[in-house]
N, C-alpha and C positions, 0 to 999 in steps of 0.2 A: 575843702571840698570844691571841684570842681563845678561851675556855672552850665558846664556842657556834660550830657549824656553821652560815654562813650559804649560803644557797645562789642560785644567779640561776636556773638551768633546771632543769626536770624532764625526761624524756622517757616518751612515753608508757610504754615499757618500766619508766619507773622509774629508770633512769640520771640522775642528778643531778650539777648545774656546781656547783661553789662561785661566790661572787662574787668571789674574788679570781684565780681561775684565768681568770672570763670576763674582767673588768678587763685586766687582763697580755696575754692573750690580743688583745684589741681595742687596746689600748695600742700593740701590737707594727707589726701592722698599719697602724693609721692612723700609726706614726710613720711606717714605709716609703711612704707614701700619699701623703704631706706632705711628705715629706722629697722628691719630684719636685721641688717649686718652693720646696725652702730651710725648710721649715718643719715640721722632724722633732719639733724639740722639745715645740712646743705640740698638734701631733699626740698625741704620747706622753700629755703633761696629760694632754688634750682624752681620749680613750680612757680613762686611768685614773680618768677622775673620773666619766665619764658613768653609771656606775649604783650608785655609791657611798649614795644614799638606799635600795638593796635592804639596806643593812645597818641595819635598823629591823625590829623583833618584829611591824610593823604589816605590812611587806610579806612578811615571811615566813608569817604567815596567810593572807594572800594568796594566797601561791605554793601552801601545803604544804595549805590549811582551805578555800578556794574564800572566804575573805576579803573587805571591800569592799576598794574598786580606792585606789591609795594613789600619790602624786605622789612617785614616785620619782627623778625626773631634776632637781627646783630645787637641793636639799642639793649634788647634784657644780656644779651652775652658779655656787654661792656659793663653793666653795671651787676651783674652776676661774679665776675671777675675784681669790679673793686669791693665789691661787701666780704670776698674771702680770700681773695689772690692767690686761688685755684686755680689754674688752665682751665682742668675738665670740667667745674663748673660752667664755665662759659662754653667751652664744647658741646657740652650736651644743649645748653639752650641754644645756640644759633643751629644744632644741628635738626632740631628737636622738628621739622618736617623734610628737610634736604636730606638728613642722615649725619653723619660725626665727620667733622670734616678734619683732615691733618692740618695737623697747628701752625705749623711753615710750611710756605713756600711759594713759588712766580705767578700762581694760579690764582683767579679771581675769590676760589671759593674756598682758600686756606683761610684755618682763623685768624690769623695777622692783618690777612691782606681785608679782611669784613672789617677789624677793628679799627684797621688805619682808615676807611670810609668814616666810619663816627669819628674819629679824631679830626675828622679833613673837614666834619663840615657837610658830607654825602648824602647823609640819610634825612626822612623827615623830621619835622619840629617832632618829638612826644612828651616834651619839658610836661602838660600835664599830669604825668602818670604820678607826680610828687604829692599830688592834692590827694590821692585818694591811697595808695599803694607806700607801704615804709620797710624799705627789704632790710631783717636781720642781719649781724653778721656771720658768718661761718666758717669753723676752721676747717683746712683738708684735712684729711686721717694722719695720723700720726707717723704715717711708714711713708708719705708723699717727698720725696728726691732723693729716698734710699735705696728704689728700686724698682725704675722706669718698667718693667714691664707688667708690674704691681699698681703701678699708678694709674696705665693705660688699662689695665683688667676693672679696678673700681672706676676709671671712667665709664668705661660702656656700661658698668652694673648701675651708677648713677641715670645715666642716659635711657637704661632701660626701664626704670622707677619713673622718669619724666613724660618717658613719648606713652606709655600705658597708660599714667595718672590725665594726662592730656586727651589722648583717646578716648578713654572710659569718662569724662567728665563730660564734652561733649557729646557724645554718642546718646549720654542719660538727658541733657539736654535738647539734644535734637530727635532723638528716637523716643525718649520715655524709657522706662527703665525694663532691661533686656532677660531673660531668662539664662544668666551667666550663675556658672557656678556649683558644683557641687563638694557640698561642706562635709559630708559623711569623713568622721575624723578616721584618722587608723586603726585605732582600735577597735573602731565597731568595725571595719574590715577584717582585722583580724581577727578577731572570735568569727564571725562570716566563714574563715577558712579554717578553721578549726575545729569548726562543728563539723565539719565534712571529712576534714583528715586523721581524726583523733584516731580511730582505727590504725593506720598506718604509725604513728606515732607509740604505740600499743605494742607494734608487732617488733621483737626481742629474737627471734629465731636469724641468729645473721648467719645461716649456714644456705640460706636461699638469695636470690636475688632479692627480690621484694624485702627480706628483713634486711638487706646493704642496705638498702636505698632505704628504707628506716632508720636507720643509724645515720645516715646524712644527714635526712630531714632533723632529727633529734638534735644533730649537734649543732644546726642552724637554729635553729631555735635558742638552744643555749646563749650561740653567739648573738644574736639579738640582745644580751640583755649588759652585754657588754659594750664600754663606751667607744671604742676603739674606734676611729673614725675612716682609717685607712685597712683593706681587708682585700685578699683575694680568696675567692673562694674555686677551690680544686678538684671537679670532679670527673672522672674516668665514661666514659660516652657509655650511657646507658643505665647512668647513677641517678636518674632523677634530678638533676640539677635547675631545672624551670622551677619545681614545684617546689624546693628547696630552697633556690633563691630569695623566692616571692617571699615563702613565710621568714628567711631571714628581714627581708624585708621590713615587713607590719611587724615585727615584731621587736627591731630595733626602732625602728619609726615611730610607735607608739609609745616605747620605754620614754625618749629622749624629746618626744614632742613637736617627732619632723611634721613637714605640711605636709609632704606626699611624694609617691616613690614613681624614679622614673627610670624609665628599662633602655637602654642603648644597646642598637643590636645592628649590626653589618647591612643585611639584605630583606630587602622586602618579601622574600618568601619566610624569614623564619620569624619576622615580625605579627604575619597574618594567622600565624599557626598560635605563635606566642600572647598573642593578644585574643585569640578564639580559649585559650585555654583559660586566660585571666576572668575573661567575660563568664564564663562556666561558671568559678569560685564565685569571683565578688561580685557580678552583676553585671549588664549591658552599663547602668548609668554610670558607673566608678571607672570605665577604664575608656583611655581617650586614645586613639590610635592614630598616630601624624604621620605619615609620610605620603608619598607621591602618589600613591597605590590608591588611596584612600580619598574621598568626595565628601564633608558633608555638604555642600552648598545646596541652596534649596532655588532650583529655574524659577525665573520670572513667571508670575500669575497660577502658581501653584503653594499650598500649602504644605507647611511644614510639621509635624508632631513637635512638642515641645522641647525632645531631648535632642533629635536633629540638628535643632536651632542652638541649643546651649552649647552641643560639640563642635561646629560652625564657630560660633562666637569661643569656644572655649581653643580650638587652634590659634585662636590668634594670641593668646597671652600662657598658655598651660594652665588655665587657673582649672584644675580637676584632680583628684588624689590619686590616681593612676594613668602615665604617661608611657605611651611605649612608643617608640620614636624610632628613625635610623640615626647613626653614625656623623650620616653629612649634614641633617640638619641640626642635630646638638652643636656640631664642632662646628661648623664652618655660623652659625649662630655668637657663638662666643668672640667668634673674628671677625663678624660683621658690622657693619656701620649703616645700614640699611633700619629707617625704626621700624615700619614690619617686622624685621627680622631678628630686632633687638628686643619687639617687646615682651618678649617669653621673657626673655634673662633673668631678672629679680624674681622670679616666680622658683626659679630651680636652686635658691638660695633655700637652706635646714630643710633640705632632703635627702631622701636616701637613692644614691644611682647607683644604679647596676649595669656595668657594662660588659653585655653579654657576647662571649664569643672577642674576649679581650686580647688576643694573637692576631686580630685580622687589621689592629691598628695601623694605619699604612707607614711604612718605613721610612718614609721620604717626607713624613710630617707627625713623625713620632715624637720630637721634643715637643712640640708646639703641644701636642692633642696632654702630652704627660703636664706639661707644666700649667695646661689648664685647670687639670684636673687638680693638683695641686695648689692653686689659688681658692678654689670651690671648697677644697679640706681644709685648706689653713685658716681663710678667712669667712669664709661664708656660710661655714656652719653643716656643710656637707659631708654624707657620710659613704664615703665611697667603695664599692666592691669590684675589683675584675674577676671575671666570671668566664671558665672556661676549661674545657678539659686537656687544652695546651696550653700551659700557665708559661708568657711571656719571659716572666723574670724581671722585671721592671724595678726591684729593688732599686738600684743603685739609681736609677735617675733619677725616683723620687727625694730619693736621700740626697741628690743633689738640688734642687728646686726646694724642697719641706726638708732640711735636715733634723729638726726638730721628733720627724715623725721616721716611721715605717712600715713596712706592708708584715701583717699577720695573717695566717691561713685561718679561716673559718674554721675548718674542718680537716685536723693536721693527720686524721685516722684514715682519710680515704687516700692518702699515698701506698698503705699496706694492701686496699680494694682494686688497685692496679689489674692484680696478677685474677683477682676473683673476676672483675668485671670482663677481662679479653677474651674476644670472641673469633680471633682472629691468628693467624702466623704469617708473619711477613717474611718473605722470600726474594736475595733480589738476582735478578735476570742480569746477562751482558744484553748487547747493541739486540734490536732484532728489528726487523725492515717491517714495510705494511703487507708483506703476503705470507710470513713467518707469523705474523700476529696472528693475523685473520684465520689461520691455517690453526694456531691453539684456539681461538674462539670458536671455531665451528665445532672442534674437538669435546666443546661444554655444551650440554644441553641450556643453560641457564648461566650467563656471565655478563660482567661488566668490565669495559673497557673505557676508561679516561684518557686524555691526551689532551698534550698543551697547546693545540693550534688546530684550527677550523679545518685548516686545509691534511693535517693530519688525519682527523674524525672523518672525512667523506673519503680519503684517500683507504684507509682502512675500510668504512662501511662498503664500499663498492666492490668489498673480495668477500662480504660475507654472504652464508646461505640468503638467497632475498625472502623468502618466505616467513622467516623467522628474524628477519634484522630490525634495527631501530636506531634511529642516527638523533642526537638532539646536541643543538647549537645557536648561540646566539643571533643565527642566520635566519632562526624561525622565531616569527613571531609567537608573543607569549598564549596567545591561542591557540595556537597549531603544538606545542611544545605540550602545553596541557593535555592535549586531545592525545598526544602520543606519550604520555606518560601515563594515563591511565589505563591506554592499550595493554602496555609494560605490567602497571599492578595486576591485570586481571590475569597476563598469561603467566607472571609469576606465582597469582597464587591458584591459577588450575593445572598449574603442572607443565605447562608449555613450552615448549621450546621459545626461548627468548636470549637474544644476543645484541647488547647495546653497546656501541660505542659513543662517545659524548665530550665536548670541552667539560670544564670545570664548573661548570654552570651547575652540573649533578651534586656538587660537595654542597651547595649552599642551602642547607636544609631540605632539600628533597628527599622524605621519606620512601625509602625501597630499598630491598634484601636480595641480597643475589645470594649463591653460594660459593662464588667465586669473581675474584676482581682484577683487573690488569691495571696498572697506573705508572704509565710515562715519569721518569724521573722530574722531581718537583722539588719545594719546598718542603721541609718534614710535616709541617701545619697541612697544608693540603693533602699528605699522600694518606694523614691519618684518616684526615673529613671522608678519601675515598675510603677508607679501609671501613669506615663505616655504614657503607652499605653494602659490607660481606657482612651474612649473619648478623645482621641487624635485631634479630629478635631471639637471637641468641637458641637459638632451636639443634643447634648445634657442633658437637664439641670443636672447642678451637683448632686443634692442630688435624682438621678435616676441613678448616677454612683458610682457605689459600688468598693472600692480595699481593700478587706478583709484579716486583718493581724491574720496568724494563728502561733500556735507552736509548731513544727512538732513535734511528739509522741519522735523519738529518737535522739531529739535537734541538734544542732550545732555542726561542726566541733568546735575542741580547738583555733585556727587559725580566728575563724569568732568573739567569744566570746566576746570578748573587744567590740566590734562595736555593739554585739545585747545588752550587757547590760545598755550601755550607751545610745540604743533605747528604752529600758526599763524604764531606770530613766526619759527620756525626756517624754515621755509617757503616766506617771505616773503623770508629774509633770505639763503636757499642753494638757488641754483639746483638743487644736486642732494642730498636730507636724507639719504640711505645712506652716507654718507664719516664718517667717525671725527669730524672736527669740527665738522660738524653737528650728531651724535650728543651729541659734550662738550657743545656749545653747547645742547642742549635740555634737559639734561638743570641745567647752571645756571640756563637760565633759569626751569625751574620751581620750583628750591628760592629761588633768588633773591626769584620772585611770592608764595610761599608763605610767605618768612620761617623765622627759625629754631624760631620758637615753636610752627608747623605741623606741624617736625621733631621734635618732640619735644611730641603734644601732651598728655601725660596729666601732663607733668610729672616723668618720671621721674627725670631727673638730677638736678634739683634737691629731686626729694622725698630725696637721701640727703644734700645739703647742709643745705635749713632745713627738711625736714619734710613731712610730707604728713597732714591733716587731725590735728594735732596730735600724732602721730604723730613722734619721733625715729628714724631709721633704720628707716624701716619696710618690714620685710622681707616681713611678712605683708599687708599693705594694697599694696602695689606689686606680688607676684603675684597677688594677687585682681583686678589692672586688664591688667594685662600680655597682651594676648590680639593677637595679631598680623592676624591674620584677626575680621574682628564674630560675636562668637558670639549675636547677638538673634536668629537667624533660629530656627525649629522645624521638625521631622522630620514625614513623613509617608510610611509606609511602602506602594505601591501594588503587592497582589497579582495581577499580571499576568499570570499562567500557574501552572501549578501545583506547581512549585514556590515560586514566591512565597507561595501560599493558604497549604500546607505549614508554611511558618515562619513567613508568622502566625499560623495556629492555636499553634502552639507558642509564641506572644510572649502571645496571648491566655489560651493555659493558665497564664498567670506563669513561663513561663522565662525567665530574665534573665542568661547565659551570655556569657561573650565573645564564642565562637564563632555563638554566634546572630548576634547582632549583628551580628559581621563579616558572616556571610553575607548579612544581612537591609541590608546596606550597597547592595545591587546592584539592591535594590531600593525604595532610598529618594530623595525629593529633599528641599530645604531650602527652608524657604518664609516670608516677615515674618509677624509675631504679627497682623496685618491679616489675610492669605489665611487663617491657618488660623483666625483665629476664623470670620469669615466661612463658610467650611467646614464647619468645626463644628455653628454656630448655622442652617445649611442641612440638616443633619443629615447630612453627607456622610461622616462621621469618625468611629469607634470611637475613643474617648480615652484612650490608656494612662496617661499623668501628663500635667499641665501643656507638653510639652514637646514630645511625642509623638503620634503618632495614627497607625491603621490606617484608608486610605481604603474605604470599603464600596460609596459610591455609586460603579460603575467608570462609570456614562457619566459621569461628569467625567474620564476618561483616553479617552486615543485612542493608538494604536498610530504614529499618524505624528507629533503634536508634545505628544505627554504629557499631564500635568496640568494641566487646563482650569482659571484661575483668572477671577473677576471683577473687574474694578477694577484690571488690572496697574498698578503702577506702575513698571513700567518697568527695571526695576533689574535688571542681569544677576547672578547668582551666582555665584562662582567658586568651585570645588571641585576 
């Protein structure tokens, strides 16, 4: 025993941790953490060793003197390292507040170059930690140098058991214990929806819609009780697939004894809809909604309801039985080395994911996003579904990554629901210019028109009747976009003349029915999402619903090209491209034209086999690339009413608050480093950083298609 008091925390009160009480403490924890997927032991290390450099006279000046700042995490990464002769043991603890650092290379904050410091003699004395602290030994998993990018996936799941058990250990010691957590198991969810749906479950008439869409739900169900861990589930647009999902969900979730089910969905409009649905069944408190969109944080000197606080605290780790989330923060999570960002990870271990809207996986980082998902099935106990009414095809990659396993449909009866569920005939058009378009639009009382470039959507709207037009694009902020899509619902459903043309922006869950659609040659994925707002409600019969595939006079961006050609061959090649294996068939033949190198092109799988810019395992250089969506574009905030002025005055007084932000979301768009310089150099923009800007000149906004830019190029944004 140690003659001197070392200590890790103070509180402000005064109340002091030892470091061997927090140690233990986090030890306890992350072994519980790890111990999910087999790996209690090196949890334990990994916990006891990670703040073992506090016990140095340097850090306790530190703590106790306001001290310089003192590298307290290398010391436990060295000896983390010799108790298991692990890498990622020692990764995760020296990472364990910097982030995971790559294990070679020239840089100060590789882990080589941290440990050659303790070897050299660098760091401070903390030889006491022996008197009080005795680290285990531990072995790595068993699959550790068979298959580096397996090694590096249970690193970060370690790392994410560490920086959580560390957090939450402190947090109880400095805050007192938090309002984290809701335990309500699955199964009382599921009965929850049950009780509500048994009626539909009931109904046997499959000569109606409502009985199809009973036959789905039934056979989700079924499949819940099956062990099958890898599943696509296939359903035809307008099958009930949300509510079908879910109870696949709780119902395999409960059989199997997952923690909790979480929903991966593309866009923040079909998550807010998705997650309003969820809240309905199972209650406001069961369902946690994460994405960008979304605030709990409670301002300074205001009070919180208790549930507020628990969803606040419950983003930062998933701990809640119902997660609905986007796309970029599950995946680019997985590839992260950030511990904020890491510390969900171990939480998403024996659950059940759903990844809805499973076509819209980016192309260009599909090996990466498959073969994660594939570690979560293989090892971590996860049960995974894609979920979508353009089923991928994704067989063969899993079967390369999981050979062991493969993908089963949920529900192998709604391939025959095809022909019951279409509400639609698809027709396709040659070349037609923007006064040929506009000239059939005016022709409809009631139509929609999609196109693949901003500068196409205004070129078009400008020839339509103006009385009855409606332009929406990513040009308008998402307040103004609202404001004129509810316009849209109301003259749609009074009878009105209405005639929209729109980017792509319209396919991303926006509810609305036209009875007629136009849509610029695309992808087959998107030309369906449009087809899906002809006769949406099915009111009626299909071959009196037209979605007329045209090719715009001055083609495709270079960027869309791959996805329209590949809707060409299929096209070409199938009479009818709405059928399931059309669907398969376009969606090989684009990764086919693409190659696999297309599918993965930043390199990331191979950056954990030979390295990435000289880099070993690098953990830190592959999430600084890892961005799933292009983050080049910049913000510019357009104060369009007064409210908007409002919060910019407040962005311009230097507030830089969460909650601004979010707010100030409603009234932003995203634009290439082109327009805004451009902008700028027009004197059109108040510049808050690099990145950002408050537009001041409003006549470059208009109330009907937004943000007046020069020189479009053309490029839709999706948001």
């Amino acid at each position: 025993m140690s003659a001197h008091t070392f200590w890790a925390h103070i509180t402000e009160s005064g109340d002091r941790q030892t470091v061997k009480d927090h140690l233990e403490a986090t030890a306890n924890l992350c072994s519980a953490f790890a111990g999910a997927f087999g790996a209690a032991d090196l949890g334990y290390l990994v916990g006891l060793a990670h703040d073992i450099g506090k016990y140095s006279f340097e850090f306790q000046r530190r703590l106790l003197a306001n001290g310089p700042r003192v590298d307290h995490s290398t010391a436990g990464a060295k000896k983390a390292l010799d108790a298991s002769s692990y890498p990622g043991a020692a990764a995760a603890v020296a990472g364990h507040h910097g982030g995971l650092p790559d294990l070679t290379g020239a840089e100060e904050t590789t882990l080589s170059s941290r440990l050659a410091k303790e070897r050299n003699g660098q760091l401070p004395d903390y030889s006491p930690w022996s008197c009080e602290i005795r680290l285990p030994a531990a072995e790595p998993p068993s699959f550790f140098g068979k298959d580096s990018f397996a090694d590096a996936f249970f690193t970060r799941m370690l790392y994410s058991c560490l920086v959580d058990a560390d957090y939450l250990d402190t947090e109880n010691f400095m805050n007192g214990p938090q309002p984290r957590g809701n335990s309500e198991p699955l199964n009382s969810l599921r009965d929850k929806l049950f009780s509500q749906i048994r009626p539909w479950l009931e109904n046997r008439d499959e000569t109606t819609l409502n009985g199809r869409r009973s036959a789905i739900l039934r056979a989700c169900v079924q499949a819940g009780e099956d062990s099958t861990p890898l599943r696509t589930l296939t359903v035809p647009t307008g099958g009930g697939k949300t509510i079908a999902s879910l109870a696949y969900a709780l119902c395999h979730g409960a059989k199997f004894g997952k923690r909790r089910v979480i929903y991966v969905i593309p866009y923040t409009s079909i998550i807010e809809q998705t997650a309003d649905e969820f809240r309905k069944w199972l209650g406001d408190d069961a369902v946690l909604e994460h994405h960008s969109g979304v605030d709990y944080t409670v301002e300074e000197g205001q009070s919180a309801d208790p549930n507020q606080l628990r969803k606040a605290l419950a983003t930062e780790n998933w701990d809640a039985p119902v997660i609905v989330t986007t796309s970029v923060q599950f995946f680019e999570s997985l590839y992260a080395s950030r511990s904020s960002r890491c510390r969900k990870l171990h939480n998403i271990v024996n659950s059940v994911v759903i990844f809805d809207e499973a076509q819209m996986l980016p192309l260009s980082y599909l090996r990466p996003c498959v073969a994660a998902i594939a570690q979560l099935v293989q090892r971590y106990g996860v049960s995974a579904v894609l979920c979508t009414a353009t089923q991928p095809d994704l067989g063969h990659l899993f079967s390369e990554f999981v050979p062991s396993l493969s993908l089963s449909e949920i529900a192998p009866m709604t391939k025959s629901l095809y022909a019951a569920f279409r509400r639609t005939t698809l027709v396709r058009l040659g070349v037609m210019n923007a006064a040929a378009l506009a000239e059939r639009l005016n022709g409809h009382p009631q139509a929609l028109c999609v196109v693949g470039t901003r500068r196409q959507a205004q070129d078009v709207y400008s020839l339509l009747d103006a009385d009855s037009a409606f332009h929406l694009s990513t040009l308008m902020p998402p307040i103004q976009r609202r404001a004129v899509l509810a316009k849209i619902r109301t003259r749609l459903k009074d009878g009105l003349p209405c005639r929209v043309v729109s980017t792509s922006l319209i396919e991303c869950g926006v509810d609305v029915d036209f009875p007629v659609v136009y849509r610029a040659e695309a992808g087959l994925d998107s030309i369906l999402q449009s087809a899906g707002r002809c006769n949406r409600e099915g009111c009626r019969p299909a071959g009196e619903s037209f979605v007329y595939i045209f090719q715009p006079e001055d083609g495709v961006p270079s960027i869309f090209q791959p996805q329209r050609d590949a809707y060409r061959a299929v096209a070409d090649a199938f009479p009818d491209v709405a059928i399931p294996e059309a669907i398969a068939a376009y969606f090989r033949c684009l990764r086919n034209n693409a190659g696999p190198s297309a599918q993965d092109k930043l390199g990331i799988l191979s950056a954990f086999a030979q390295g990435m810019d000289g880099h070993l395992m690098p953990f830190r250089t592959v999430a600084e690339r890892f961005h799933l969506i292009d983050s080049s574009t910049k913000t510019i905030y357009l104060p369009v009413d007064s409210c908007g002025l409002a919060l910019s005055e407040r962005l311009r007084a230097g507030e830089r608050s969460r909650s601004l932000f979010r707010q100030l979301a409603a009234y932003s768009v995203n634009v290439y480093p082109q327009h805004f310089h451009s902008l700028y150099e027009s004197g059109a923009l108040d510049l808050l950083d690099e990145d950002a800007a408050i537009l001041t000149d409003l006549s470059r906004y208009h109330p009907n298609t937004g943000l007046s830019l020069q020189g479009d190029c053309g490029m839709a944004l999706f948001i």
